[in-house]
C-alpha positions in Angstrom: 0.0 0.0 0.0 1.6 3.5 -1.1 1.9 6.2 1.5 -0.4 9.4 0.3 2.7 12.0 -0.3 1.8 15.1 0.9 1.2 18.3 -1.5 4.4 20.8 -0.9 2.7 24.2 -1.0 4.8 25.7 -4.4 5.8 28.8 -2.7 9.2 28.9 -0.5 9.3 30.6 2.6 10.5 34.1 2.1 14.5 33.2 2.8 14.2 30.8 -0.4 14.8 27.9 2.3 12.9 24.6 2.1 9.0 24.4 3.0 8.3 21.4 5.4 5.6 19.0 5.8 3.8 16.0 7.2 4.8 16.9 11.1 3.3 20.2 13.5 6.0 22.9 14.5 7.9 21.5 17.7 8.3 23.7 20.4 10.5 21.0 22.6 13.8 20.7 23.1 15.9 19.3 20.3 16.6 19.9 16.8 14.2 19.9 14.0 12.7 19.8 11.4 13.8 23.8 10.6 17.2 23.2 12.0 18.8 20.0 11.1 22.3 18.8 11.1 22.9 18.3 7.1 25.1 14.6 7.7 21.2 13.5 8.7 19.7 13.9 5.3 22.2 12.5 3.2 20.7 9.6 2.0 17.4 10.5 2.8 15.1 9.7 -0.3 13.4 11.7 -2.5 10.2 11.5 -4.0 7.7 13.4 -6.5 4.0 14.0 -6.1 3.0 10.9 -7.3 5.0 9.1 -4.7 7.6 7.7 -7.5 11.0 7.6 -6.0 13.1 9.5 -8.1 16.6 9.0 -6.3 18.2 10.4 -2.6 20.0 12.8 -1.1 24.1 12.5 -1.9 25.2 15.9 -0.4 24.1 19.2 0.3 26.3 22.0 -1.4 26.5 25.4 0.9 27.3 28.8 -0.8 30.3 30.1 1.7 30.1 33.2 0.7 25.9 33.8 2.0 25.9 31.1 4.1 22.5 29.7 2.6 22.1 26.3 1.2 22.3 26.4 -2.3 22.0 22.8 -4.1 21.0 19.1 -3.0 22.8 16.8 -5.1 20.5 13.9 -6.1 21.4 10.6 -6.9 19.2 8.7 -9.9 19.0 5.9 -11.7 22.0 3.2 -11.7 22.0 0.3 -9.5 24.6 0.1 -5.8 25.4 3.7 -7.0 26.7 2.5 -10.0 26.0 4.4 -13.6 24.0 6.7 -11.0 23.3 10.5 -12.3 24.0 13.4 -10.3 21.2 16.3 -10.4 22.0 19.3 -8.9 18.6 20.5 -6.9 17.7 24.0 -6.0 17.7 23.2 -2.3 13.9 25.7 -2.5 12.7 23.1 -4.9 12.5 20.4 -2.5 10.0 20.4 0.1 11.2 18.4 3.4 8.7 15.7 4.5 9.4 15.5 8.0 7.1 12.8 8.7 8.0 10.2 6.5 12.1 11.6 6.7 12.3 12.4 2.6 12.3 15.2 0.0 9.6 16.0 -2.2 10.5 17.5 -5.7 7.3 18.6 -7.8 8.9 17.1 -11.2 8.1 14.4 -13.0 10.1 11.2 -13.5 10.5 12.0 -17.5 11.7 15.3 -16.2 13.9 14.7 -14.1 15.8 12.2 -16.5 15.6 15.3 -19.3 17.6 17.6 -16.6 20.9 18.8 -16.7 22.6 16.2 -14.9 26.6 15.4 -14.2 28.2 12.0 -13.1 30.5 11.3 -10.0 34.0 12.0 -11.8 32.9 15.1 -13.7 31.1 18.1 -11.4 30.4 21.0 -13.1 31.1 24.4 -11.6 28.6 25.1 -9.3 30.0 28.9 -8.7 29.1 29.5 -12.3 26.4 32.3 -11.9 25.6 30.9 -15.8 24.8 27.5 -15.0 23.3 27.6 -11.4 20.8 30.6 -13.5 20.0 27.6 -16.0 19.5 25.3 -13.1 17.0 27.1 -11.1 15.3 28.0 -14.7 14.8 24.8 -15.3 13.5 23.6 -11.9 10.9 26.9 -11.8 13.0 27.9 -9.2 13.7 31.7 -8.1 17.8 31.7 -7.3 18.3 31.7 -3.7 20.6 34.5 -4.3 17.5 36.4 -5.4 15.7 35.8 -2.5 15.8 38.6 0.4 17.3 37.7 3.7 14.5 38.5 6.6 14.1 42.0 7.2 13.0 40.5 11.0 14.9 42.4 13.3 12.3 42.1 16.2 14.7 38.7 17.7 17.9 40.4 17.2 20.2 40.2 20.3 17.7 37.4 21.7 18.5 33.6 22.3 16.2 31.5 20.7 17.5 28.6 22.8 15.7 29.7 25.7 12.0 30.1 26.3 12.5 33.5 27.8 14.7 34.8 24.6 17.4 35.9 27.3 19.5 38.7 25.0 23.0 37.8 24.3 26.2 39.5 24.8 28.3 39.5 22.3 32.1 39.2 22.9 35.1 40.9 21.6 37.6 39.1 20.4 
C-alpha cells in the first residue's frame, strides 16, 4: 500500500529555504525539522507527487560566501550507486517531509531524466552564476541569491535557545 505524499505548498518561505511538511511545528527541546544537522539527510530519499521515488540525497552544497544552502545533489538511476546520475537540486525546490524523513520535488520522472545532470567523476562548476541561472530556470525555481534575507529584526540580540529569549552579549575578540 503506497503512503499518500503530501502536497508541498509551491511557494518557498521568504528566505528561499525549504517548505516542510507532514509533522506540526515542535516547540520541545531538540533539533528539527527547521534546523537539522545536514550529515542526517544525506541519503534521505526523494520522492515526486506521485509518490515515485526518483533518487536520494548525496550531499548538500552550501554557498560560503551567503551562508545559505544552495544545491542538493541527487542521486538517480543506476544500481549500488553504479552508472547513477547526479542532479544538482535548487535546495527551495525540495520540500522536506518530516514525517515520512524524505524530500519531495514537484517534477516528473521523465523530467527529471531530461535535466541537466553530471556523473561522479565530472562536477560541473557550481560557482558558475551561468549555470546555477539555468538550473534554477529549469527547476521553476527563483535563485536563492535572489531571495531577500528576513528583514526581521524584532529577535535580534535574543536567544532563541531559551523560552525567555534571554538577549545575548556578544564578545570581543
Amino acid at each position: 500500500m503506497a503512503t499518500q505524499t503530501p502536497t508541498p505548498s509551491t511557494a518557498a518561505p521568504a528566505s528561499g529555504g525549504a517548505p516542510i511538511v507532514g509533522r506540526e511545528r515542535k516547540t520541545s527541546d531538540g533539533p528539527g525539522p527547521e534546523v537539522m544537522d545536514a550529515a542526517t539527510l544525506i541519503g534521505d530519499s526523494v520522492v515526486n507527487a506521485s509518490d515515485e521515488n526518483l533518487g536520494k540525497i548525496e550531499a548538500i552544497m552550501l554557498d560560503v560566501t551567503t551562508g545559505r544552502i544552495a544545491y542538493a545533489v541527487l542521486s538517480f538511476g543506476g544500481f549500488l550507486g553504479l552508472g547513477a546520475k547526479l542532479f544538482a537540486i535548487p535546495w527551495s525546490a525540495l520540500t522536506l517531509d518530516a514525517g515520512e524523513k524524505r524530500f519531495i520535488l514537484n517534477v516528473t520522472k521523465e523530467r527529471l531524466e531530461n535535466a541537466p545532470g553530471f556523473d561522479k567523476d565530472h562536477w560541473p562548476s557550481m560557482a558558475d552564476s551561468t549555470w546555477a541561472t539555468e538550473i534554477h530556470a529549469y527547476y521553476d525555481i527563483r535563485p536563492y541569491w535572489d531571495e531577500p534575507l528576513s528583514d526581521d529584526t524584532s529577535n535580534y540580540g535574543r536567544d532563541a535557545r531559551t523560552s525567555a529569549g534571554s538577549t545575548i552579549n556578544p564578545r570581543s575578540y
